[in-house]
Backbone bond lengths (Angstrom), bond angles and torsions (degrees), N, CA, C in turn:
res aa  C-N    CA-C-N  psi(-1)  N-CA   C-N-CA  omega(-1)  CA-C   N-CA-C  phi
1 X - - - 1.435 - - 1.514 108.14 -
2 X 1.550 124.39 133.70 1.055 120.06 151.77 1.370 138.81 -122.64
3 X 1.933 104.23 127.30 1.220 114.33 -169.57 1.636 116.74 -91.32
4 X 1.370 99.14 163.72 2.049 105.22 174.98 1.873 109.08 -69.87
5 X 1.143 116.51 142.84 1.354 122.21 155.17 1.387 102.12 -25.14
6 X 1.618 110.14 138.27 1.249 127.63 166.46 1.764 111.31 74.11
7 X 1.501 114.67 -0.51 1.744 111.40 -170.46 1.770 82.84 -96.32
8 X 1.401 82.02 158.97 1.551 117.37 -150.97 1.850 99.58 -108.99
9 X 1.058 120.11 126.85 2.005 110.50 -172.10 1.601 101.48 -145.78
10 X 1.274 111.26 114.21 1.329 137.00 168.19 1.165 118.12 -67.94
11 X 1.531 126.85 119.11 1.583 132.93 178.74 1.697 98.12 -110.81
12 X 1.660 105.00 166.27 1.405 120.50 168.66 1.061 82.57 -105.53
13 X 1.594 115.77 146.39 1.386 145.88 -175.05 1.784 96.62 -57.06
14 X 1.394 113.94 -22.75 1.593 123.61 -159.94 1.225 104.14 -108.01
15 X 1.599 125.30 4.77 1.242 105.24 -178.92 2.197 92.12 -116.05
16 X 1.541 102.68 152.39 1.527 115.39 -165.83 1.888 85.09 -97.73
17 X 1.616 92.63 121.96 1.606 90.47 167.41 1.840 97.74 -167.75
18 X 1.552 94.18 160.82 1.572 89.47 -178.46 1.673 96.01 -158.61
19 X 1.111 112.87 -153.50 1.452 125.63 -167.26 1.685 108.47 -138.06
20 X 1.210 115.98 140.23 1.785 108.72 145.74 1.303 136.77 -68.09
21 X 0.942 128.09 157.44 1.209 153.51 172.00 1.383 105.51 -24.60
22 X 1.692 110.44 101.32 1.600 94.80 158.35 1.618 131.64 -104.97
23 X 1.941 72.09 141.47 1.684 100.41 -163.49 1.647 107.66 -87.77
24 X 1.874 108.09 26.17 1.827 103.75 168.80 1.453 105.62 -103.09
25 X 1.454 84.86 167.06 1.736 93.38 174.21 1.886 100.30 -77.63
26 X 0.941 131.84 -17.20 1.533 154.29 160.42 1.941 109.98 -32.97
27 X 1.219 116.08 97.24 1.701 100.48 164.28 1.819 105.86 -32.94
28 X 1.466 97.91 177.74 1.616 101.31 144.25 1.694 85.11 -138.80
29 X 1.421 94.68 174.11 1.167 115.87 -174.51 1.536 108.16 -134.63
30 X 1.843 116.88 147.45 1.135 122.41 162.66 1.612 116.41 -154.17
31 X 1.088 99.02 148.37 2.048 114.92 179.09 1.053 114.96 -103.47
32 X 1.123 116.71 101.91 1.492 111.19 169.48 1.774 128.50 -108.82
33 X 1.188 85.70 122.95 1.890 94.34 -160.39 1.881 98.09 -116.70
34 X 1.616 97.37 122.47 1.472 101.09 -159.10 2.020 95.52 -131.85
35 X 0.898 118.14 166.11 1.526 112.72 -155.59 1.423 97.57 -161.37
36 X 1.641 120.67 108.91 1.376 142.32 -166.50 2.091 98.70 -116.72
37 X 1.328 95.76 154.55 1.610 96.09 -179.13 1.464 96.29 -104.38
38 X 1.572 111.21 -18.01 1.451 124.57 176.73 1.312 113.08 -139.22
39 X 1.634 104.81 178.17 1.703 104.35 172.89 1.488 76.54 -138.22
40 X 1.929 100.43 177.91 1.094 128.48 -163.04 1.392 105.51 176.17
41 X 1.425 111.24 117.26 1.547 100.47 176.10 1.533 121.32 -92.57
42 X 1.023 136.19 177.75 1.347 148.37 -127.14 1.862 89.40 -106.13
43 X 1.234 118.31 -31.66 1.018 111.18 171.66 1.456 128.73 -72.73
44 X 1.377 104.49 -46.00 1.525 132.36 175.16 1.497 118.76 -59.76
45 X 1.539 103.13 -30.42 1.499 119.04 -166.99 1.765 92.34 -78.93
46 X 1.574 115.66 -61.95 1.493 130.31 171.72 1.698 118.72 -31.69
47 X 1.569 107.36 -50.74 1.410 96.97 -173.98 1.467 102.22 -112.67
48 X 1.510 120.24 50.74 1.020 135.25 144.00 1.575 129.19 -66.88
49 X 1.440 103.15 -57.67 1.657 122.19 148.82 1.858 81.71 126.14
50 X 0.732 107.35 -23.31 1.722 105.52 -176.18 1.497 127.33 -54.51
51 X 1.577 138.78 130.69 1.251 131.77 -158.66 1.596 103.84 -76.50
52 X 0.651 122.35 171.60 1.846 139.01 173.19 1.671 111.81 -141.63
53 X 1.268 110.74 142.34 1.022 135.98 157.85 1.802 142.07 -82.38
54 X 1.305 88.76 -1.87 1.556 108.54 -169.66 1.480 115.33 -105.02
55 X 1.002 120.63 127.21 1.605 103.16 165.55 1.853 129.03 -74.08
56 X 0.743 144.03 106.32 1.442 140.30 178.70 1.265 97.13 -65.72
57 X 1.935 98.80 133.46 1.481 115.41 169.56 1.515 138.39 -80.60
58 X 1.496 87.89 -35.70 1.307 100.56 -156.40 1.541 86.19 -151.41
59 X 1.436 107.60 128.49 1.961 119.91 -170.45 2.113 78.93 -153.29
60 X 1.064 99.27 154.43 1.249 139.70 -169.97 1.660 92.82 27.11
61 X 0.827 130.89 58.04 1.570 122.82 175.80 1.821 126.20 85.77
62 X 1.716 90.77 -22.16 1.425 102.60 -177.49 1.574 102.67 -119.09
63 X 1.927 97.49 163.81 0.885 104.79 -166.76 1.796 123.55 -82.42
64 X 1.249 138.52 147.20 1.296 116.46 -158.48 1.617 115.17 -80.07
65 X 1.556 112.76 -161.07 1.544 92.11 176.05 1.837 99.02 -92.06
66 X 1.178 109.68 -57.86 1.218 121.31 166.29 1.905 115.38 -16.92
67 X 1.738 115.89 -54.02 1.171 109.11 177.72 1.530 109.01 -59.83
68 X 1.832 101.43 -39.34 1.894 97.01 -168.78 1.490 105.04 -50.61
69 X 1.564 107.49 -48.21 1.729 107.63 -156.09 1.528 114.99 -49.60
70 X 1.491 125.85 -21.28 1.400 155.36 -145.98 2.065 76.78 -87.74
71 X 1.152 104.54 -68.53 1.775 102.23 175.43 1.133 134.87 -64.29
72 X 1.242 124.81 20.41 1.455 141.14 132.24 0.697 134.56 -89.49
């Protein structure tokens, strides 16, 4: 989809979407406001033994391989 400078676009946490490359001298900017009934850390979640459906992005500060492959 393409929106005007300054329009505002709402995602479901479940849907995979992103942007290209911006080519301004201009930041862009984004907020992301995400809403859990629980937490669980990445460690705790792992030696749980339980499958997941999610990809994790970002584990010790860096990004995973799994998140990179998503950017190709």
């Amino acid at each position: 989809m393409e929106i005007s400078a300054g329009s505002v676009v709402v995602f479901s946490a479940l849907t995979l979407h992103g942007s290209g490359i911006n080519t301004t001298d201009k930041p862009r900017r984004a907020l992301n406001i995400a809403y859990s009934q629980s937490t669980i850390s990445h460690e705790a979640h792992e030696s749980s033994g339980k499958s997941h459906a999610h990809v994790d992005f970002i584990v010790g500060g860096k990004l995973t391989e799994k998140a990179a492959a998503l950017r190709t």
